[in-house]
C-alpha positions as CSV (number, residue, x, y, z in Angstrom):
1,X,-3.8,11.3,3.4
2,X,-7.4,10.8,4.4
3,X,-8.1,8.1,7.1
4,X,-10.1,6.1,4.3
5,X,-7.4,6.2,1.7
6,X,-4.8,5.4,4.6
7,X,-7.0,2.1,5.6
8,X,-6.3,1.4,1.8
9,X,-2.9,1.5,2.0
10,X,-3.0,-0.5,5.0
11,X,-5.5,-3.7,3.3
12,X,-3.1,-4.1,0.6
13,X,0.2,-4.1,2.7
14,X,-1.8,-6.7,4.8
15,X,-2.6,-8.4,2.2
16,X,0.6,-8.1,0.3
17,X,3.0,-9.7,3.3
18,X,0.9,-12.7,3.6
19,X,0.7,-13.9,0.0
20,X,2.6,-16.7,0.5
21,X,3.6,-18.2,-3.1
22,X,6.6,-15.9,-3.7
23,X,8.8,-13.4,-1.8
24,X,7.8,-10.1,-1.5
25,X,10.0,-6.8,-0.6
26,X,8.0,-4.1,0.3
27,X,8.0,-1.5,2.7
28,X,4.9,0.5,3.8
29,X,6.7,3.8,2.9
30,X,7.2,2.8,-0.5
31,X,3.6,1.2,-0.7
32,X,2.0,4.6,0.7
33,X,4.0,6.8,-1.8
34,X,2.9,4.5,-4.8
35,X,-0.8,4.6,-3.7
36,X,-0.8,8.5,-2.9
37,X,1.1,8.8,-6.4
38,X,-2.0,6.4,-7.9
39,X,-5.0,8.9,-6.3
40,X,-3.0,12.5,-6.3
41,X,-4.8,14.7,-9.0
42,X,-3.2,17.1,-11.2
């Protein structure tokens, strides 16, 4: 994964664990899979 697409991932994990208003599970593996899946072309 390139460094910018990695930073990405990163932003929205950040962003992700602080919302507040309800409970989230995530785990950056699983967050980082989804997002590669999201930009990987066929």
């Amino acid at each position: 994964m390139t460094p910018k697409a990695q930073h990405l991932v990163d932003s929205i994990f950040k962003k992700l664990k602080t919302y507040k208003n309800k409970k989230i599970f995530l785990e950056k593996e699983s967050l980082n899979k989804f997002i590669f899946s999201l930009l990987k072309e066929n």
